[in-house]
N, C-alpha and C positions, 0 to 999 in steps of 0.2 A: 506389543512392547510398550514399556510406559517410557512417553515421551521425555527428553530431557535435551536441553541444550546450554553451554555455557559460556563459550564461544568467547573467548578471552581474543584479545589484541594480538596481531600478529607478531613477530618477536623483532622484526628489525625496520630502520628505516633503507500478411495479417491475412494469411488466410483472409479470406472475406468472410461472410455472412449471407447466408440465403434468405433470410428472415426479414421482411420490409419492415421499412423505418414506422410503419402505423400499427403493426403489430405489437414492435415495442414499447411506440409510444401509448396504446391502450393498457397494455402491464406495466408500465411505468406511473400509469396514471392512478391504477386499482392499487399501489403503494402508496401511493400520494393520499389517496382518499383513506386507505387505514388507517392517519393520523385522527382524524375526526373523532367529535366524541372521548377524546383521552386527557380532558384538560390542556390542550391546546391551544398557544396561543400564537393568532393569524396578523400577517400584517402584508399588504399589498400594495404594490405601491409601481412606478412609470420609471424604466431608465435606460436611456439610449437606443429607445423605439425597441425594448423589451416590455412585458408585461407581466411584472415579477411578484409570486406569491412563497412565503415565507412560514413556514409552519415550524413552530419552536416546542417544544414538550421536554419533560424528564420524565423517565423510567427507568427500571430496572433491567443492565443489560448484563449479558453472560459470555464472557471470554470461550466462544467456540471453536476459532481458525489460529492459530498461530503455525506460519510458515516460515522457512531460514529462508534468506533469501541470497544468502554466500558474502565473500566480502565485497564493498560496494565503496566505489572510488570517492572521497570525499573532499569537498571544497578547500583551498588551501586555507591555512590557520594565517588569522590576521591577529597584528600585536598593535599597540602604542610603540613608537619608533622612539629609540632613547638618542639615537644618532642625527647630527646637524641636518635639517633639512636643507634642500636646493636655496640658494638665495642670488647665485649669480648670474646674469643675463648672459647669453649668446647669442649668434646672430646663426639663423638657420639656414638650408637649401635656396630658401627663396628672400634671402638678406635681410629679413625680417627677427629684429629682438625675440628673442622669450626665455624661457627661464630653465635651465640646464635641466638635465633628466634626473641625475644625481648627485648628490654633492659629495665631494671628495671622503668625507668619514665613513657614508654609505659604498662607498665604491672599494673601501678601504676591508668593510665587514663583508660582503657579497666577494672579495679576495678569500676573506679567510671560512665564512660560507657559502659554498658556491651556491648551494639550495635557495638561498634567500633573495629578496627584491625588493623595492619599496614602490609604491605609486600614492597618489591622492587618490582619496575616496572622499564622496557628497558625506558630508556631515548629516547626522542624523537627529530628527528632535524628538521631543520627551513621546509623543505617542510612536519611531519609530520610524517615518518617515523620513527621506530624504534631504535636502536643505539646497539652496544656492552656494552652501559655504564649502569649503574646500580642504580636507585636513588629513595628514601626511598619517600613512601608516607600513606596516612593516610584514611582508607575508611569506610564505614558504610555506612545501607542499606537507599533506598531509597524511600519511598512512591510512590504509584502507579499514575500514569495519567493519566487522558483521553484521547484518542487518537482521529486521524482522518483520514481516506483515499480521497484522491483529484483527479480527473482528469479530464483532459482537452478535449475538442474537437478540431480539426482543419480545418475547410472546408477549406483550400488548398491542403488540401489532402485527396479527398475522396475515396472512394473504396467500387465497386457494392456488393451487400449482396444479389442480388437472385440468386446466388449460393454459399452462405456460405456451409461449409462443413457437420456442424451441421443436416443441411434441406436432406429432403430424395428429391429422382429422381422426385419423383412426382410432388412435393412442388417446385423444382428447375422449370421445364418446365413450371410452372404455375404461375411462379413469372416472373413480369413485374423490368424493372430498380429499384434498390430499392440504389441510391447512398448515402453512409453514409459517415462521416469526423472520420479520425482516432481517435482514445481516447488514451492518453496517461495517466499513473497514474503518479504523481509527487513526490510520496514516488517512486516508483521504483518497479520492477517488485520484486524483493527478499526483498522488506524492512525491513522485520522479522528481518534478516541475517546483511546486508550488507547497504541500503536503508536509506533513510527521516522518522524520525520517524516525526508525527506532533501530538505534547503532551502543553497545557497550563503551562505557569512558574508560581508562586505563588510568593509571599512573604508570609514566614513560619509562621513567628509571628502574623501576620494577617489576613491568610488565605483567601487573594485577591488576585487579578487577577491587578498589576498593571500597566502601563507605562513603567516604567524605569523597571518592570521583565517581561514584557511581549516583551519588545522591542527586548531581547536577544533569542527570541523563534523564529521559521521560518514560521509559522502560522502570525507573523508581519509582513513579510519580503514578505509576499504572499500580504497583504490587502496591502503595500505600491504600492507593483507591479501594483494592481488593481485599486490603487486610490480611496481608499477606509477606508485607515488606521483610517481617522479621525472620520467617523462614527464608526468605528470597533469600537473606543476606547467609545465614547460616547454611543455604546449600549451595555457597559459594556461586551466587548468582546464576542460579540454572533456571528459565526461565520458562522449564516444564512448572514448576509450581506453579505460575500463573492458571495454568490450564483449569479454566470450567469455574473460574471464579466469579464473581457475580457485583453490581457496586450500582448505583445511580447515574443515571449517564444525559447529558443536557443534548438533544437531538436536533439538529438542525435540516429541516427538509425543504430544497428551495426549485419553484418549479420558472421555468423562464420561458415565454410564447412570444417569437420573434413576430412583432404586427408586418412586418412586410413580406417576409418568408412562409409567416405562417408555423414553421417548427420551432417541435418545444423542447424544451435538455431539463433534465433532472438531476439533482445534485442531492445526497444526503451525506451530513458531515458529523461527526460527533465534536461538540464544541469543551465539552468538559465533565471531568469524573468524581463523583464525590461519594464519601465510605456509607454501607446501611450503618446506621446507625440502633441501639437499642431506644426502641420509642416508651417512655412512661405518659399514662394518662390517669389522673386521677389512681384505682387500685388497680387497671388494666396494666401490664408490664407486657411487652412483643419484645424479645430479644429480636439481636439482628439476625443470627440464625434461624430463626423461625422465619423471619422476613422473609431471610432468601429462599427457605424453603418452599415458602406460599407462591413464590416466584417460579412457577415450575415451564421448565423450557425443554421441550420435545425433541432438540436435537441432540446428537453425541459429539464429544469433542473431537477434533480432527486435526491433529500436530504433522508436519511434513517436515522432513530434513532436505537437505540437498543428495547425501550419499547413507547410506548403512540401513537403506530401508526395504522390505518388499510393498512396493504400489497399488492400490486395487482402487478402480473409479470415483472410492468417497476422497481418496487424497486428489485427483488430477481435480473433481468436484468443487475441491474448496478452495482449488488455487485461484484466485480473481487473474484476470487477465494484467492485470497492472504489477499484478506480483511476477507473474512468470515472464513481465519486459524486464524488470526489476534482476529477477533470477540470471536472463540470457545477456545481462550487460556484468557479472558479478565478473571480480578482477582475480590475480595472481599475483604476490608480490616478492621479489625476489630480493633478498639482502646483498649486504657487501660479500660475504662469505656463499653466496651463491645457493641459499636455500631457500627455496621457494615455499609459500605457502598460499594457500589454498585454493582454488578449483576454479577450471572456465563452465559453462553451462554444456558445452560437448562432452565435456570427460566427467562432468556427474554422473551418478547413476540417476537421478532425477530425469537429467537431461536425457539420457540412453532411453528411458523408459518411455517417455514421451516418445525417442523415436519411435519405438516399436509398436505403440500404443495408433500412430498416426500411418503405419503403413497396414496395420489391422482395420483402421477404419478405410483405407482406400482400399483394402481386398475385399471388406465387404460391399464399399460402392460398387467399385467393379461386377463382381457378384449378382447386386440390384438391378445394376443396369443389363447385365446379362440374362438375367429373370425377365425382365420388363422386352427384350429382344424376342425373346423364345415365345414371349405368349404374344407373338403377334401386335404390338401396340403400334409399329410403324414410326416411334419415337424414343428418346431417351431420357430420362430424368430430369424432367427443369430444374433452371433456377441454379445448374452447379456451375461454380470458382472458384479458382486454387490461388491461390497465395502463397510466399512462402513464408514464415514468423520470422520476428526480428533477430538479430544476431548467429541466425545459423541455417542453415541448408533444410531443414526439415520443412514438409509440407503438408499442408491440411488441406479438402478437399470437400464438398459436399454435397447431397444432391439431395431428395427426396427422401424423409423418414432415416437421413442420416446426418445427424448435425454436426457440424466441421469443429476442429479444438477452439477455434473463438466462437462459435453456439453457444457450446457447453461453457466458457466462462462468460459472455454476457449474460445466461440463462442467471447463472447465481450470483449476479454482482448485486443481485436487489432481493437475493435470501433474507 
């Protein structure tokens, strides 16, 4: 099917891992060193009894993953408060002055909205940060959004996969060069937390998807990257066009070796996107199309919705595990008039498939370890633990030559 999603605003107001940490941290590392060589530039440097290495590059990277992720509960909207702030003293619980909670005009709007509230928030200064300073603002909740998870491939940077760690001895010895281009997501590896949230802007009153509020979204800022914006906008914001498109991309790859611990974390973030451009030299002309052409990336695109799909292992593949917390926290929102719109991660079919997907992989553990009984081995599968995933009853399991639902997404978080 060709992908497409458009995903307008709604209308009203761990399983474990079998796989040891040195495993990973050796394919972690054979990532790391693919930067090398690619015009990169390294900076290293000591912090907080870390030992931090820093690899920065641009290349051409290629929109492979884009996942829905459902709607996803957003921070309440903060205003400039146009109403009298607090100014009058009280005496509180413990006889002690301070300064009322709110002052009679705000208690006066929070009557006539009940949705709304005021508090102080830390003033913030010009790079963004925090402040000592103290300054009155005005907030109420915000309707939910549809989200999206993105990433990139890079064939400048590839890295062999017939010895992913994931793969048993067997599977390693019997697998031929299998070279892949790294995957980087462009929400960011923590986006829950910290990361690119990629949510559609609306205008409220009209409950579209428009230009001038769409332009202020980072999902535009991707399709301009792409070269793409103008269709974007013409197909009414569906943001299958992005799919498979291609752009410069500022890579940031940082490796951290804790001097007391000893472990190390790897982090790769894309810091920023900018358009091929058509290069002249002298009488040489390269369009950008040619560019990207020259840019040739070995993998297929792979679009996943929440519901109206059939599933087969390249979608559960490309889900990163950050996506499918993402996915199992997605909300419902019900209006005044009592219509609900969209979907928990139980009553996806996304979600259904996964179940059925994880009780397939425990009838074949089962299976394994029934195999491994019969022929006499006097033991059962090391190494296996069950978990259950976040937000719902489903369980992953795993043993020997069968890798658990979080295998399979840390396997591809470093595609």
């Amino acid at each position: 099917m060709t992908f497409s999603s458009k995903g307008e605003q709604i209308t009203s107001t761990g399983g474990g891992s079998k796989i040891k940490d040195e495993a990973w941290a050796s394919w972690n590392e054979k990532a790391f060193v693919a930067f090398d060589g690619n015009k990169v530039e390294v900076k290293e440097f000591e912090k907080k009894g870390n030992k931090v290495t820093i690899k920065k590059i641009s290349t051409i990277g290629h929109l492979k993953v884009i996942c829905q992720l459902g709607y996803q509960a957003q921070p309440d909207g903060i205003w400039d408060t146009k109403c009298e702030v607090p100014s009058q003293l009280i005496t509180n619980d413990k006889g002690e002055p301070e300064l009322e909670e709110f002052s009679e005009a705000e208690r006066e709007y929070m009557t006539k909205y009940p949705n709304s509230y005021f508090e102080w928030i830390a003033k913030k200064d010009n790079n963004g940060q925090p402040t000592d300073e103290m300054e009155r603002k005005q907030r109420s909740p915000s309707l939910p959004l549809i989200e999206y998870g993105l990433a990139f491939d890079f064939p400048d940077l590839m890295q062999d996969f017939s010895d992913a760690p994931y793969k048993t001895e067997e599977e390693k010895e019997a697998s031929e060069e299998d070279m892949r281009p790294l995957r980087v997501s462009y929400n960011g590896e923590y986006f829950s937390k910290t990361g690119v949230r990629l949510g559609k802007r609306v205008n409220f009153k009209t409950n579209k998807v428009t230009k001038v509020m769409h332009e202020k979204a980072k999902l535009w800022t991707i399709a301009s990257a792409l070269g793409v914006n103008q269709a974007y906008e013409a197909s009414g914001y569906d943001i299958g066009v992005l799919a498979d498109g291609a752009c410069y991309c500022n890579i940031e790859a940082k490796r951290s070796v804790n001097e007391e611990s000893g472990k190390t974390y790897y982090t790769y973030d894309i810091k920023g996107l900018t358009p091929i451009l058509d290069v002249s030299a002298g009488a040489i002309e390269v369009s950008a199309e040619d560019i990207k052409k020259g840019s040739k990336c070995p993998t297929d695109f792979v679009g996943v919705l929440m519901n109206g799909m059939e599933y087969d292992e390249s979608h559960f593949i490309a889900i990163r595990k950050e996506y499918k917390a993402a996915m199992e926290d997605c909300v419902t929102h019900t209006d005044s008039k009592g219509n609900v719109s969209g979907w928990t991660w139980e009553e996806s079919d996304l979600g259904k498939a996964y179940a059925v997907r994880d009780k397939e992989w425990a009838e074949r553990q089962g299976a394994a370890k029934g195999s491994a009984n019969t022929q006499g081995s006097g033991e059962s599968s090391s190494g296996a633990s069950t978990g259950s995933t976040k937000g719902n009853e489903v369980k992953a399991s795993s043993s020997d030559g069968l890798p658990s639902d979080d295998d399979f997404m840390d396997a591809n978080d470093v595609l």
